[in-house]
N, C-alpha and C positions, 0 to 999 in steps of 0.2 A: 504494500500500500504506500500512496507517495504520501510525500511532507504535508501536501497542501492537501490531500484528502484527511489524512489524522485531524490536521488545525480545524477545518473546517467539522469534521464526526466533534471533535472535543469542545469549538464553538457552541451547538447544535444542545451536544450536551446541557451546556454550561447555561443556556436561554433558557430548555425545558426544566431544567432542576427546581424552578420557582412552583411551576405548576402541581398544583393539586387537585387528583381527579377523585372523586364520592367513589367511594367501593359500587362496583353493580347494584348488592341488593340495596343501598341507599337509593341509584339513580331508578331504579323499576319501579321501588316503593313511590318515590315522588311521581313519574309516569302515571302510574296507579290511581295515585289521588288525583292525579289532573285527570284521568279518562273517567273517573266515579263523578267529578263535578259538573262534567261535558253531560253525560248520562242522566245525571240527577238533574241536568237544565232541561235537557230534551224529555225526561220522562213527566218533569212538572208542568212544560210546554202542552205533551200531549193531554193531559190529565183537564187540562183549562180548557182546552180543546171541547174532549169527551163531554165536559160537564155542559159546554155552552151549547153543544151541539145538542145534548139529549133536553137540556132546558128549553132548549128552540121546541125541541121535535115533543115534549108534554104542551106546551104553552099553544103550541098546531094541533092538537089531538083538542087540548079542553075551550078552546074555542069553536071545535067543530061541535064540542059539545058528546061527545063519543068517548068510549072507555078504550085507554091504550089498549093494544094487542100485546101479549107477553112477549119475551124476545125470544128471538128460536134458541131448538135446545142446542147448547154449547153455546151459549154466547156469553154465559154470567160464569164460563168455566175459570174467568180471572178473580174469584176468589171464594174459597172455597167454604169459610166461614164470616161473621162479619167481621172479625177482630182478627183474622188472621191476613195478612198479605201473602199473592200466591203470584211469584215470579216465572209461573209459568209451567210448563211440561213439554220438555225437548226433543224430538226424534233427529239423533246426530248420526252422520254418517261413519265411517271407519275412520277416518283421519280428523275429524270435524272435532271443536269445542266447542264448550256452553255458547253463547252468544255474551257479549259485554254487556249486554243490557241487564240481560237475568241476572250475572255474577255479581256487577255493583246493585241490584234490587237486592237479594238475596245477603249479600254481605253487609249492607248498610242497614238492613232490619237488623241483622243479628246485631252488629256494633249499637244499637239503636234500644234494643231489647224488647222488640217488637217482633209477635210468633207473626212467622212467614214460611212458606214450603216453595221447592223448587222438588222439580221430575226430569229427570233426563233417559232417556231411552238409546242405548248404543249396541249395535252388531260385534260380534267375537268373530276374529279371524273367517271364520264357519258361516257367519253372518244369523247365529242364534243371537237373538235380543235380552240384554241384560237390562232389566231399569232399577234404578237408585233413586229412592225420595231425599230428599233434605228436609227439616221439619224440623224450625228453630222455638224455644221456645222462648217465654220474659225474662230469664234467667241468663240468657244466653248462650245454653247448650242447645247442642244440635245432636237430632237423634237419625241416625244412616240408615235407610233397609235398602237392604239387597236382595233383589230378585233374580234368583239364576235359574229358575225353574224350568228355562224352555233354552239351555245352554245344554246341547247334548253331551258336549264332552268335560263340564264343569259339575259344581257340586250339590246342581238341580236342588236349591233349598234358599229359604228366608233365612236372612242373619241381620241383625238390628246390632248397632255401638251406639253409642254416645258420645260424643265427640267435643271438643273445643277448642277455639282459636283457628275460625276457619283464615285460611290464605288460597290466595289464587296458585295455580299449578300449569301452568301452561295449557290456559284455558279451560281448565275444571277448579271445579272445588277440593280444597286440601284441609286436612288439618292439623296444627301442632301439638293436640293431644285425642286418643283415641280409647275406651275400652273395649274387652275383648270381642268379637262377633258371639253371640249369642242368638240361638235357633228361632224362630219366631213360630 
């Protein structure tokens, strides 16, 4: 290597040394928080939306004078009690994640301590369907069942944990403490 390659590698050096970069999970964490707030504006967007829209469409019904029509079945599948928030029920493909929407619904109930359930539905290799509930409660545990029942080559049975400190996982739900699977 020449003189004036070294001076210039040791220059180089000697500029970046100042810099400080945030360890990764520092930089994702903040990522994280910025796509939950993006989320949490778009979800509270739609929600005003929702409201203005169905306010319009009673306010068109009782002026005609006429009793609403219920809504078709599946349409109130977004929540499944009054007090509970339901982020949803996911049919993912083999390589697919939760969607970001559910993850920050879901994870901001729980940090919030407000019961909420999430469903995700995922193919095994085989392309048997595995589904997993999430189902947080005020406390903020979260209780996991797993359904492998129609996994021919798996352990065809319910198993329920209890879980907490959900975190994201490359686009699923993870968590930093678990107990055992238990039969359901």
């Amino acid at each position: 290597m020449s003189a004036h390659i070294r001076e210039a590698v040791a220059a180089l050096k000697h500029d970046t040394a100042a810099l400080k970069l945030a360890p990764p999970a520092q930089v994702r964490a903040r990522g994280e928080a910025l796509r939950r707030k993006r989320v949490a504006g778009s979800v509270a967007a739609a929600s005003v939306l929702t409201a203005v829209g169905v306010f319009a469409a009673v306010s068109a019904t009782a002026d005609r004078g006429t009793n609403p029509s219920p809504p078709p079945v599946g349409a109130s599948a977004a929540v499944t009690s009054a007090a509970a928030l339901d982020c949803g029920s996911h049919k993912l493909g083999p390589s697919e994640g939760l969607p970001p929407a559910a993850i920050t619904c879901f994870l901001d109930a729980v940090e919030a301590r407000r019961p909420a359930r999430l469903a995700e539905i995922w193919p095994t290799i085989e392309g048997d369907l595995i589904r997993t509930d999430y189902v947080a409660d005020s406390d903020g545990a979260v209780q996991v069942t797993m359904d492998t029942r129609q996994d021919r080559f798996g352990s065809r049975r319910i198993t329920r944990r209890t879980c907490t400190g959900p975190v994201v996982d490359d686009k699923r739900i993870g968590f930093t403490q678990c107990s055992s699977p238990e039969a359901v």
